[in-house]
C-alpha positions as CSV (number, residue, x, y, z in Angstrom):
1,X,-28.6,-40.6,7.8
2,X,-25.7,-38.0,7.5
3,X,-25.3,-35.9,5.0
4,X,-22.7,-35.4,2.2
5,X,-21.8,-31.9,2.9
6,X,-21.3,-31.5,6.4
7,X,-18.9,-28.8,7.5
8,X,-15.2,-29.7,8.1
9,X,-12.7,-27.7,10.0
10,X,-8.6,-28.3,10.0
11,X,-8.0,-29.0,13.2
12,X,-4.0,-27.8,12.7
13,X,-5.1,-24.4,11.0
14,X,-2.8,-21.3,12.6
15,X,-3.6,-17.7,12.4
16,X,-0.9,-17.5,9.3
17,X,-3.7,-19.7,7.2
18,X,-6.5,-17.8,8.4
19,X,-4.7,-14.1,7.5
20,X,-3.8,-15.9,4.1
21,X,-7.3,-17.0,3.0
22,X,-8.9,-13.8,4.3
23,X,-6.5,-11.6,1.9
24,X,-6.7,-14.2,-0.8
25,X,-10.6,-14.2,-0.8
26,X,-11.1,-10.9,1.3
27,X,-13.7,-10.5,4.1
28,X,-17.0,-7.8,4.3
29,X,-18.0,-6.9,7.4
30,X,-21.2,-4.7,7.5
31,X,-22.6,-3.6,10.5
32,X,-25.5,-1.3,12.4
33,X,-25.0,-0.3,15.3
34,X,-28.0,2.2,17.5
35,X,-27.3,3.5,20.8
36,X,-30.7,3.5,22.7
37,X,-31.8,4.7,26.2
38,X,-35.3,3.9,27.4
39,X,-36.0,2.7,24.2
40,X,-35.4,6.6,22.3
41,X,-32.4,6.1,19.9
42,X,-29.5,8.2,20.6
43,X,-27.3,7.3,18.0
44,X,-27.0,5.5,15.1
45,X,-23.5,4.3,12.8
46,X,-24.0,2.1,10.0
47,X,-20.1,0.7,9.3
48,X,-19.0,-1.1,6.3
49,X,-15.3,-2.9,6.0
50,X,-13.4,-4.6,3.3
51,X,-10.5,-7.0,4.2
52,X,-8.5,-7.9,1.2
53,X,-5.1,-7.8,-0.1
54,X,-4.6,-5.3,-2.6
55,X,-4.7,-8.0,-5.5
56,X,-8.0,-9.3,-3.7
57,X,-9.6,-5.6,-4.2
58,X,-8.4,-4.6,-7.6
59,X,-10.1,-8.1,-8.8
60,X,-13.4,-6.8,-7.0
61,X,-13.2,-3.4,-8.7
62,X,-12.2,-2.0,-5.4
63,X,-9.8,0.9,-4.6
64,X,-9.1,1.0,-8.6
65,X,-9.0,5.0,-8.8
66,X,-7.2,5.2,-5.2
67,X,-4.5,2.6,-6.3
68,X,-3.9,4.4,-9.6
69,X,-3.3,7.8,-7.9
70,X,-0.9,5.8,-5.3
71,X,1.0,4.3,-7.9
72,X,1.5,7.9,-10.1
73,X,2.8,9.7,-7.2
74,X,5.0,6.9,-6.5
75,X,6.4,6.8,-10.4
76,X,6.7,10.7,-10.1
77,X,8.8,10.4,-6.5
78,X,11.1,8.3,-8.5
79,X,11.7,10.2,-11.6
80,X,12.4,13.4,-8.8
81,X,14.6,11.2,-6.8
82,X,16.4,10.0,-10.2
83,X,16.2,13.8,-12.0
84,X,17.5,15.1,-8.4
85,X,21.0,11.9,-8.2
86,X,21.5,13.0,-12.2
87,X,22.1,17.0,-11.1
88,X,24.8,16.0,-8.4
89,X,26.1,13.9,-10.7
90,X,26.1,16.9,-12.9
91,X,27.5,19.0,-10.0
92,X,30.1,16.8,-8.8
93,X,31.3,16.6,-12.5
94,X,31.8,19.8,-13.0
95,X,33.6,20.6,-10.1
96,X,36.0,18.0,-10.8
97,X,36.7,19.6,-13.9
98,X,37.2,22.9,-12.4
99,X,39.6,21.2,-9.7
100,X,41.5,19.6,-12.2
101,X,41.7,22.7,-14.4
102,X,43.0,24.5,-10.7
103,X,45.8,21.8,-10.6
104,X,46.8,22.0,-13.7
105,X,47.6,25.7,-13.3
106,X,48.9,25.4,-10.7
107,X,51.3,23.1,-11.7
108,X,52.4,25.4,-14.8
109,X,53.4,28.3,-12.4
């Protein structure tokens, strides 16, 4: 007798669906790797990964202080950006004045 819950795979699944459910759900890979020769252990690396979209990892309580420092120097790069248009603004203002003042004289003499 079969059972209820057997595995199913999509036979027309692309790599588009598998990138979009491993940054919906996110994907852990942990691994530990030793180098050995003649059995004496050379070298050891214990590596850890997190897949995710950014969403995926702020759910988890991942990247939170990372992703808050990101997004302050990003808000500050703006206000410079938007302090930095307002002074040429200024700038280019004021030197219309002055040409206009220079005309102006220039057409009274």
């Amino acid at each position: 007798m079969k059972s209820v819950l057997q595995p199913i795979r999509e036979k027309n699944a692309t790599l588009v669906d598998l990138l979009d459910r491993v940054l919906d759900k996110g994907l852990v890979i942990n691994a530990d790797i030793v180098i050995s020769v003649a059995g004496i252990p050379l070298l050891g690396v214990n590596l850890r990964a997190a897949i995710a979209s950014m969403e995926t990892m702020l759910r988890y309580g991942l990247l939170r202080d990372w992703d808050e420092r990101i997004r302050s120097y990003a808000r500050k790069e703006v206000e410079k950006k938007e302090a930095k248009e307002a002074l040429v603004k200024a700038v280019s203002r004021n030197k219309m004045r002055k040409q206009a003042i220079l005309a102006c004289n220039l057409i009274r003499s």
